[in-house]
C-alpha positions as a Markdown table, in Angstrom:
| # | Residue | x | y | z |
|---|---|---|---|---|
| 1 | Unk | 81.6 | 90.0 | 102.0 |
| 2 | Unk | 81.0 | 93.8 | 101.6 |
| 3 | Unk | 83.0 | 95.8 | 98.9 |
| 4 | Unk | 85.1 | 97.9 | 100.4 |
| 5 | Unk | 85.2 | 102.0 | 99.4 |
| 6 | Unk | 87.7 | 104.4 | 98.9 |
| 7 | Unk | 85.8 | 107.8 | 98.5 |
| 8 | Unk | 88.0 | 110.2 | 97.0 |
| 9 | Unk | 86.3 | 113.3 | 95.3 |
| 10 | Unk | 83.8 | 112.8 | 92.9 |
| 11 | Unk | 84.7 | 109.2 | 92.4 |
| 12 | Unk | 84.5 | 105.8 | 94.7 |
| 13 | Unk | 86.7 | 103.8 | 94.1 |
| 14 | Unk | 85.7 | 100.0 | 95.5 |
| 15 | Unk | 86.7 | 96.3 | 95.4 |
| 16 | Unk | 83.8 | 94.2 | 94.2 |
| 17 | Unk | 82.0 | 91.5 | 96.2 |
| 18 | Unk | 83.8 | 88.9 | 93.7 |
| 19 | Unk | 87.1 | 89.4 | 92.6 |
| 20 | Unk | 87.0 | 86.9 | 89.8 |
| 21 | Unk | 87.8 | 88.1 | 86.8 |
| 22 | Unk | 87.9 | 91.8 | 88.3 |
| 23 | Unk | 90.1 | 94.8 | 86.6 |
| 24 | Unk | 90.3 | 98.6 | 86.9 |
| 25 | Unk | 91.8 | 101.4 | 85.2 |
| 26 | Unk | 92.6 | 104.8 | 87.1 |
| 27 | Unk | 94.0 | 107.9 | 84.8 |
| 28 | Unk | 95.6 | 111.1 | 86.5 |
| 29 | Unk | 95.8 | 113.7 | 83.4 |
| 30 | Unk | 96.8 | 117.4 | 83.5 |
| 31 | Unk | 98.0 | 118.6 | 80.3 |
| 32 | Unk | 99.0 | 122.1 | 82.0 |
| 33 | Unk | 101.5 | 120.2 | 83.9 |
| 34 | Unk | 102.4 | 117.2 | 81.0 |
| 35 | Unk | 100.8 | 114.5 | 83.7 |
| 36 | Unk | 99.5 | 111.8 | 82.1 |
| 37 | Unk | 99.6 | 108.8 | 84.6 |
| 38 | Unk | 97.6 | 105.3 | 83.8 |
| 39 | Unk | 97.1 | 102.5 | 86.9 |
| 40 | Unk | 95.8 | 99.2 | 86.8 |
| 41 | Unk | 95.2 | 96.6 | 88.6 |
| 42 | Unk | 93.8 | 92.9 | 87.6 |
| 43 | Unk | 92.9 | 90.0 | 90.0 |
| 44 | Unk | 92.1 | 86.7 | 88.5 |
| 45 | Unk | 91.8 | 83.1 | 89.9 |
| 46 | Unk | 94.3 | 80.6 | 88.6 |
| 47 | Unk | 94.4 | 76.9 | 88.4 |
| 48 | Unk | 95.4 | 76.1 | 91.5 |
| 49 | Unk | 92.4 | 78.3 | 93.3 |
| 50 | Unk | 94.7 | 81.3 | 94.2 |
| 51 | Unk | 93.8 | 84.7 | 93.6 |
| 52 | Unk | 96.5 | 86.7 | 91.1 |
| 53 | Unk | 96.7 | 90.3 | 91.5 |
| 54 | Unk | 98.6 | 92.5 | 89.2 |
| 55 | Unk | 99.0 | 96.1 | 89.3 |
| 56 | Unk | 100.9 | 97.9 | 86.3 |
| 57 | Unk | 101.2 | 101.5 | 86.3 |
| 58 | Unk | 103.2 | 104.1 | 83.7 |
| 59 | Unk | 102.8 | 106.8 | 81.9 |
| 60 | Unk | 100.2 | 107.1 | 79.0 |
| 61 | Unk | 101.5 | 106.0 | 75.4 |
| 62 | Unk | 105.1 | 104.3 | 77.5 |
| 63 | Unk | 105.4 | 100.8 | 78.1 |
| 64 | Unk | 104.3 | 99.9 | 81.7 |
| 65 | Unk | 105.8 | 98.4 | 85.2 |
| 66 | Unk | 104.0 | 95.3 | 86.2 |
| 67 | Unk | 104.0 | 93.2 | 89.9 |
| 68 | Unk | 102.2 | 90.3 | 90.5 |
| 69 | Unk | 101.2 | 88.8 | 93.9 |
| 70 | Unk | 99.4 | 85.6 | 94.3 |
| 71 | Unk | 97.0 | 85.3 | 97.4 |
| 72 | Unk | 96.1 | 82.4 | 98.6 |
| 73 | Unk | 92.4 | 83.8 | 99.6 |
| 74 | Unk | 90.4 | 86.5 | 99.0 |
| 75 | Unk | 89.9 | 88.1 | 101.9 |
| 76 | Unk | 93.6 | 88.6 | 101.9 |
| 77 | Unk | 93.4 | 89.6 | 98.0 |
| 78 | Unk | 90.6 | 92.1 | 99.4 |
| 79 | Unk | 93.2 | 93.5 | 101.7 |
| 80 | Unk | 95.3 | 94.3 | 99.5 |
| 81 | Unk | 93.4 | 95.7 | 96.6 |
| 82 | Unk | 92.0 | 98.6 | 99.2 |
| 83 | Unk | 95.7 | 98.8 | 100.3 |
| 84 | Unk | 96.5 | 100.1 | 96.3 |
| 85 | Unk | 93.3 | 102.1 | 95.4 |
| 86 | Unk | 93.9 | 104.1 | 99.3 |
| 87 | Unk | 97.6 | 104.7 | 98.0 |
| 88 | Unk | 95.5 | 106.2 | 94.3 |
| 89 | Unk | 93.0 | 108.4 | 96.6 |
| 90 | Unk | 96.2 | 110.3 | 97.7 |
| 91 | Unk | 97.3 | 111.2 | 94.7 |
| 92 | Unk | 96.0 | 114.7 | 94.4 |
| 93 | Unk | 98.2 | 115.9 | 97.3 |
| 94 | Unk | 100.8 | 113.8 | 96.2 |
| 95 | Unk | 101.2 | 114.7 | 92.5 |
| 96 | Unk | 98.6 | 117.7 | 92.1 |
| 97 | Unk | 96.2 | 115.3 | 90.3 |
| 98 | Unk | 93.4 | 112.5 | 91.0 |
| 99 | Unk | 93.1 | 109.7 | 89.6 |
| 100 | Unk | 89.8 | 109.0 | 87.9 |
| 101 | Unk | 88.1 | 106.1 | 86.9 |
| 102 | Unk | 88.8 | 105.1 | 83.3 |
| 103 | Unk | 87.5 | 101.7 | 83.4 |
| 104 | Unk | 86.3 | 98.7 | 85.4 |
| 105 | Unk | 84.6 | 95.5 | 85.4 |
């Protein structure tokens, strides 16, 4: 299956073809405005052969706020995923500030 793409400024942001083991970190900073936003989501198989999803998101150097979903296939997991990073693409008329990509695998 095809990653999907969420083009947002100077940075796509995409599901990858296999979301095993699969993670991604988004940052929104703006020190003029004291913005300092982290967002991350994690999918991972578990023993059973559904797909766990979690997305935690805070501010940088706080403790975070964590859901979990479990999906029972990928496609579904897929959905979902480009559900959250369209939500992140918005964030610059939203809060002032885009998200950029800090770190995935």
């Amino acid at each position: 299956m095809a990653a999907s793409v969420v083009a947002r400024h100077d940075v796509a942001m995409e599901t990858p073809d296999n979301l095993n083991a699969f993670s991604m970190t988004l940052e929104a900073r703006d020190r003029s405005r004291n913005i300092a936003r982290r967002w991350q989501v994690r999918a991972d198989p578990d023993l059973f052969g559904w797909l766990i999803v979690e997305r935690s998101w805070g501010r940088i150097g706080t403790a975070s706020r964590s859901i979990v979903e479990a999906f029972s296939d990928e496609t579904t997991a897929r959905q979902a995923i480009a559900r959250m990073l369209a939500r992140r693409a918005t964030a610059k008329a939203r809060i002032g500030v885009p998200y950029q990509l800090a770190s995935g695998d």
